[in-house]
DOZA-61546 format. One record per residue (C-alpha): residue number from 1; residue in one letter; y, z, x. Coordinates in steps of 0.5 Angstrom, whole numbers, plus 500, padded with zeros to 3 digits. Layout:
// residues N
   i aa north  up east
 NUM  A     Y   Z    X
...
This chain:
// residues 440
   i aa north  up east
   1  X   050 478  794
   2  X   051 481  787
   3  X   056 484  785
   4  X   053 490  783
   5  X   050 490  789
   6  X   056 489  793
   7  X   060 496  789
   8  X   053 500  791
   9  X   055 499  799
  10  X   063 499  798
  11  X   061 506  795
  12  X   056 508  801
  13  X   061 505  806
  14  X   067 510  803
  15  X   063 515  804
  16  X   061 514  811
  17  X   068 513  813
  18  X   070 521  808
  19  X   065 524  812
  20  X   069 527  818
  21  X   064 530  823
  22  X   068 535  827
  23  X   071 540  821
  24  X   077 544  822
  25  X   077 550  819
  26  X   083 555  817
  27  X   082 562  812
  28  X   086 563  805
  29  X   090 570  807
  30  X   094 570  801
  31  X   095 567  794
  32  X   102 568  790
  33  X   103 564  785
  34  X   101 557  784
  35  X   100 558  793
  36  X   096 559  797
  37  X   097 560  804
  38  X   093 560  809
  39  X   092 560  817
  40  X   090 554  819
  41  X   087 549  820
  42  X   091 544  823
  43  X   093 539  818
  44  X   100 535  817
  45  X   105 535  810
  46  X   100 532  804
  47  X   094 532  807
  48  X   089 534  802
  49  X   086 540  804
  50  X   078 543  801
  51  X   078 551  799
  52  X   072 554  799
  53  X   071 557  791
  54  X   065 561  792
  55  X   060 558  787
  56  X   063 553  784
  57  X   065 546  787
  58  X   071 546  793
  59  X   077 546  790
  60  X   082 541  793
  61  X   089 541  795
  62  X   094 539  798
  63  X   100 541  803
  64  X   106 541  801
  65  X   110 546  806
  66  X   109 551  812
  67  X   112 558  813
  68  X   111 562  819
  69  X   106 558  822
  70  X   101 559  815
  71  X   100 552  811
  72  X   102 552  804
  73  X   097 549  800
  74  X   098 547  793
  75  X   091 546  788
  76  X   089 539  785
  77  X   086 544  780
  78  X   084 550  777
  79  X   084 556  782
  80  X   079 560  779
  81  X   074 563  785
  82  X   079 563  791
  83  X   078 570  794
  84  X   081 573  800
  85  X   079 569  807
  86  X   075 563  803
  87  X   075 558  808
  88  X   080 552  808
  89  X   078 545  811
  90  X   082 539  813
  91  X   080 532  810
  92  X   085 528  815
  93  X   088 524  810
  94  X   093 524  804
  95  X   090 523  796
  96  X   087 516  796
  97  X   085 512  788
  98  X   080 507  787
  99  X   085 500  785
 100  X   081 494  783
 101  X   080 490  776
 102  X   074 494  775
 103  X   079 500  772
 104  X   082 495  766
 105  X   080 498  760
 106  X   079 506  763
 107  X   083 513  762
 108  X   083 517  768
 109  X   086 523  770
 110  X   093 525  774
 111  X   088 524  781
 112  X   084 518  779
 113  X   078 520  776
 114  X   075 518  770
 115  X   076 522  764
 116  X   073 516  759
 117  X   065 518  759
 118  X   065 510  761
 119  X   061 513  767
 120  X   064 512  775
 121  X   070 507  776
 122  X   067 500  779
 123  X   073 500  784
 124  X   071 496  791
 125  X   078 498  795
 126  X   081 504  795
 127  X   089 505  796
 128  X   094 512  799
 129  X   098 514  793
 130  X   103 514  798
 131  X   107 508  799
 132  X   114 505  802
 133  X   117 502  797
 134  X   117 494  798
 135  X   123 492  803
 136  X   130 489  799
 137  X   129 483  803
 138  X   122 482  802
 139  X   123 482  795
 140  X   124 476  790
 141  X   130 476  785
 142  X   129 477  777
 143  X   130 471  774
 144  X   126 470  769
 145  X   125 473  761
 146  X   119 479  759
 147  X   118 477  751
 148  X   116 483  748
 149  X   115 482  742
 150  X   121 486  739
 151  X   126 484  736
 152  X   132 489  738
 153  X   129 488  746
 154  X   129 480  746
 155  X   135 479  743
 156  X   141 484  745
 157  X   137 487  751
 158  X   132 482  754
 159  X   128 484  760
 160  X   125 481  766
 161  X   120 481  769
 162  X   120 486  775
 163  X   126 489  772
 164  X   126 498  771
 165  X   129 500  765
 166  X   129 507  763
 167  X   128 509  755
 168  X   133 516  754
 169  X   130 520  748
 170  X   130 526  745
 171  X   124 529  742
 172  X   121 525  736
 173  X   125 519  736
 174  X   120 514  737
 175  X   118 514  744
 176  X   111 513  744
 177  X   112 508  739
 178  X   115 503  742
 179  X   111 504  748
 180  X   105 502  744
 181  X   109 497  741
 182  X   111 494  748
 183  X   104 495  751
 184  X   100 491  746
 185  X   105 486  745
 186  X   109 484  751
 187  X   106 478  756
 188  X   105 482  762
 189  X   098 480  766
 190  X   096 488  766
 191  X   098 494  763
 192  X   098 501  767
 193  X   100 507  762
 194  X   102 514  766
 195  X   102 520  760
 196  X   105 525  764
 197  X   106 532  761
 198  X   103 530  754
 199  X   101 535  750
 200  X   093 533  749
 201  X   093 532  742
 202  X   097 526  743
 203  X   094 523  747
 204  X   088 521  743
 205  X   094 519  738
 206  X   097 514  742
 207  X   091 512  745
 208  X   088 511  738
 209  X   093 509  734
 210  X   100 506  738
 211  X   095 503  744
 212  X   090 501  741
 213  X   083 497  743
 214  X   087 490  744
 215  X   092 494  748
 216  X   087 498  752
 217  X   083 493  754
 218  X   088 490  759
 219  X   091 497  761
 220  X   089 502  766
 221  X   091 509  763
 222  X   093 515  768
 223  X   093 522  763
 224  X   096 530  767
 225  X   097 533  759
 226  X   102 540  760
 227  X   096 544  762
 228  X   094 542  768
 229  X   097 544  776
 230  X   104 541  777
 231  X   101 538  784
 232  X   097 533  779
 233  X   102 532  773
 234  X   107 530  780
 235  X   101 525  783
 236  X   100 523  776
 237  X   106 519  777
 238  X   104 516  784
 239  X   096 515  782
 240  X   100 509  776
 241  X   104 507  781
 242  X   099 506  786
 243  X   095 502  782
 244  X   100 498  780
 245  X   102 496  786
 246  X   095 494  788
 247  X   095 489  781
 248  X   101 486  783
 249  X   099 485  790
 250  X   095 479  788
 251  X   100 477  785
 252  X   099 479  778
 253  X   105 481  772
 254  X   105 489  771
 255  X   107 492  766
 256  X   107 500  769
 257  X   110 505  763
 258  X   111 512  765
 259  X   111 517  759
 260  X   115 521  762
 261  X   119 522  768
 262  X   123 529  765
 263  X   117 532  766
 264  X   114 528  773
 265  X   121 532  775
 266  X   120 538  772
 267  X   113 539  776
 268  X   117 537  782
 269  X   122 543  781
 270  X   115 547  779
 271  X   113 546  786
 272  X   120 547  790
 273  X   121 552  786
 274  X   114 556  788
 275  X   115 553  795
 276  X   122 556  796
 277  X   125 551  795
 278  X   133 555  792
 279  X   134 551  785
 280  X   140 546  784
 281  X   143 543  778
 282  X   140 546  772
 283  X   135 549  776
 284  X   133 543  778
 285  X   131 543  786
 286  X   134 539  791
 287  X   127 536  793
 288  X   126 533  785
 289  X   134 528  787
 290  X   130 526  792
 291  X   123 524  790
 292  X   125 520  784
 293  X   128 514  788
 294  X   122 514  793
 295  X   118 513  786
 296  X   122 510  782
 297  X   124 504  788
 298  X   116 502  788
 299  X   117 499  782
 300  X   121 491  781
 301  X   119 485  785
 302  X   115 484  791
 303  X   114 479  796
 304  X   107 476  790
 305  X   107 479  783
 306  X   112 483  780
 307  X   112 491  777
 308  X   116 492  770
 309  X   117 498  770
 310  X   119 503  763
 311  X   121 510  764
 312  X   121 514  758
 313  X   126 520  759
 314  X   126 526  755
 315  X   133 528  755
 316  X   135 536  754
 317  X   137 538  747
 318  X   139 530  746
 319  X   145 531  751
 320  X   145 524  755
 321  X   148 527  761
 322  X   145 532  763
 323  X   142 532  771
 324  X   134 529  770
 325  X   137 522  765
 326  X   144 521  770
 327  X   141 521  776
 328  X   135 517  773
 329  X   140 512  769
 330  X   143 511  776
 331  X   137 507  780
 332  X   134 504  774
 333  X   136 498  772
 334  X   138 499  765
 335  X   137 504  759
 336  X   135 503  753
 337  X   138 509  748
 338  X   134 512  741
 339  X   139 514  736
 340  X   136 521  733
 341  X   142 518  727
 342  X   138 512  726
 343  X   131 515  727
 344  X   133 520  721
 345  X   136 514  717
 346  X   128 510  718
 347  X   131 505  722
 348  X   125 503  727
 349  X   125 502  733
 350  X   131 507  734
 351  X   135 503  739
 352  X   142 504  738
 353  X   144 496  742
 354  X   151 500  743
 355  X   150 505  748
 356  X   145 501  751
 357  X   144 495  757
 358  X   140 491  760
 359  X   144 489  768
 360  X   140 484  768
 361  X   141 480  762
 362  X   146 476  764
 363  X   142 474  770
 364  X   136 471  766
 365  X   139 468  760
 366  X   141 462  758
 367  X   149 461  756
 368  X   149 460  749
 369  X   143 466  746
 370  X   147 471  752
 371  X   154 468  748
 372  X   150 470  742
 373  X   148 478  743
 374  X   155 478  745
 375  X   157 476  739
 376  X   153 480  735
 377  X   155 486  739
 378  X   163 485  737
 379  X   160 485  730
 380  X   156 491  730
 381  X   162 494  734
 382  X   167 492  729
 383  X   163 496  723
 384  X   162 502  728
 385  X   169 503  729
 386  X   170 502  722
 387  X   165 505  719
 388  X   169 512  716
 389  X   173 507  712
 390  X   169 503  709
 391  X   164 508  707
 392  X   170 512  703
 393  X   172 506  701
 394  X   179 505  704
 395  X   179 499  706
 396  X   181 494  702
 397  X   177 487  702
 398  X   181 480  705
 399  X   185 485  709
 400  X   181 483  716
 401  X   177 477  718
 402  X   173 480  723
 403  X   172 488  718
 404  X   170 483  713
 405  X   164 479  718
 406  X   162 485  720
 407  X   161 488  713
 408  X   158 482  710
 409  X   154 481  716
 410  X   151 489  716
 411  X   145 489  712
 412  X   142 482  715
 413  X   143 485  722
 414  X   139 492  720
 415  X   133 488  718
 416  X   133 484  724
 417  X   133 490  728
 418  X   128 494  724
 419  X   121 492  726
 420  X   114 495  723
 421  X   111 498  730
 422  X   105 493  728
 423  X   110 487  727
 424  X   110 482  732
 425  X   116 477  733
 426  X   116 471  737
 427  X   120 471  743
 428  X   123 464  741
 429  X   123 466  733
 430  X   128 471  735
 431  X   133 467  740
 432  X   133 463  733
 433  X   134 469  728
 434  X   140 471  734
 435  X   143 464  734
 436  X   142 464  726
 437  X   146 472  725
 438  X   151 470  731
 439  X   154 463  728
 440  X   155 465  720
């Protein structure tokens, strides 16, 4: 059977088994805000729902709440042409997205669709986008280095494969950049890239001049920009990482990179909020503290394969405490810090090593490169807490072997850590480098 053939009778088959030949149906009484409560039909808590539009095409949505008997609906799409008693049918079943090699080298939307004008996915299998997180036992250990091709990550926080790290960074610092760095250069077997909440004009930017074709071609890209509902920049998050999961479950090396989890937390509060919910910290909701583990847990290591998992995080007025990056730095297993001091002084990649870690470092490095960016830390820590007299010049040369090392050694050091975004450095290249910097 060709192979063409067999995705023409998957498709036949997974219609067969949508079609629901007993239909429950419930009526639209009341829409307030991003709402719609309607009474009826029996349905459980996210089971999408159809609502009829009048003219237009069933407007899909989902059970997020109950409230007096009603069920509260959330739309998976614009609300236009819902009116007052528009029929409401239950499908039986949560959202699910097609999974499969055949989505390498496609641009979807929050909910899986495809967006590119490649026409239809060629995907044979189809995953819920909710799923448990892999259990803790069942999990393999990290103990292997991910090369990335950037120096300052390789050398002074390496990561591993199957390791979350989460990249903190106030707006226009670099973030996406990186990511684009990360996605054409690091060796990982699939790329899944979620844009979440991105302005549409930077999409296309990123697509085009961050990721480019190289890295688009073994990447699969989910888009919900600013405008769409929050219900599907929210499933955006879960749609990646469903398809990630389905990658990593044959065992392949993911690379899953979230841009960003700030605002997948701000569509949550946007639905608490609108369901109820009362707000927390910093109008925060509960529910957001709740979610970000249950989808955050989901990358990591499997029983086969492993997910590495980058998490941008936009923090709120470069205030590195605030609720969003303290709770997300606390289930991740490390953060990566962009300086906005060092953006501003050209200094890219913006990563301040001092305030940032890798927990996992230590457990995949061998002794001596892991004595070495220790070495290099003592270094860089030495200028920084001398650095107000040195610029003054206040101090006086010869007075303090390790102040005279660490001046010494400074410009050698910001050139191993800049990097041009198309520059691309061996991972034993810079082991070297780091051995070389750490010995003089």
């Amino acid at each position: 059977m060709t192979e063409p053939l067999a995705t023409l009778l998957e498709g036949w088959r997974q219609q067969v088994l949508d079609t629901d030949p007993v239909r429950f149906e419930g009526t639209v009484v009341q829409v307030v805000g991003l709402v719609l409560e309607s009474q009826g039909p029996p349905a459980r808590l996210g089971e999408v729902c159809l609502v009829d539009a009048g003219q237009g095409p069933a407007i899909p949505t989902e059970v997020v709440g109950f409230r007096e008997g009603r069920l509260l609906l959330m739309p998976l799409g614009p609300m236009e042409g819902v009116a007052p008693g528009a029929r409401v049918r239950g499908t039986g079943r949560g959202l699910r997205v097609p999974v499969g090699p055949g989505l390498l080298g496609r641009i979807v939307d929050g909910l899986g669709q495809p967006i590119d004008g490649k026409g239809p996915l060629a995907a044979t299998q189809w995953a819920p986008v909710d799923r448990t997180p892999p259990n803790p036992l069942e999990r393999q250990r990290i103990l292997e280095p991910m090369p990335t091709g950037v120096r300052a990550l390789d050398a002074m926080l390496t990561v591993g494969y199957g390791q979350r790290l989460g990249i903190f960074a106030g707006s226009g610092v670099g973030k996406s950049t990186l990511l684009g760095m990360l996605a054409r250069q690091a060796e990982a077997d699939v790329n899944v890239i979620a844009l979440i909440g991105e302005r549409g004009r930077e999409v296309r930017e990123f697509l085009e001049e961050d990721l480019g074709e190289a890295g688009l071609a073994r990447s699969v890209v989910v888009v919900a920009t600013s405008d769409a509902p929050a219900l599907v920049r929210l499933k955006g998050a879960f749609v990646a990482t469903a398809m990630a999961e389905a990658f990593r479950d044959v065992g392949a090396r993911v690379l899953l990179m979230m841009d960003s989890v700030t605002r997948f937390a701000m569509a949550q509060r946007e639905v608490g909020l609108a369901t109820g919910e009362p707000p927390a910290t910093k109008g925060y909701t509960p529910s957001v503290f709740a979610l970000l583990p249950r989808l955050l847990e989901r990358a990591g290591m499997g029983a086969v394969g492993g997910i590495t998992g980058l998490y941008t995080v936009l923090v709120d007025a470069d205030d590195f405490n605030e609720p969003i990056s303290d709770a997300v730095r606390g289930i991740l297993d490390g953060h990566v810090i962009l300086s906005r001091a060092l953006a501003v002084q050209n200094h890219y990649p913006a990563i301040d090593i001092l305030q940032s870690v890798s927990r996992v470092q230590p457990l995949i490095q061998p002794a001596e490169p892991l004595a070495h960016a220790a070495t290099l830390r003592e270094r860089m820590a030495t200028w920084q807490e001398n650095k107000d007299i040195i610029t003054l010049g206040a101090y006086v040369p010869g007075s303090d072997a390790a102040i005279d090392r660490a001046v010494r050694l400074r410009p050698d050091i910001d050139a191993f850590l800049r990097q041009d975004r198309h520059e691309a450095t061996a991972f034993a290249d810079t082991m070297a480098l780091l051995g070389d910097l750490a010995t003089r």
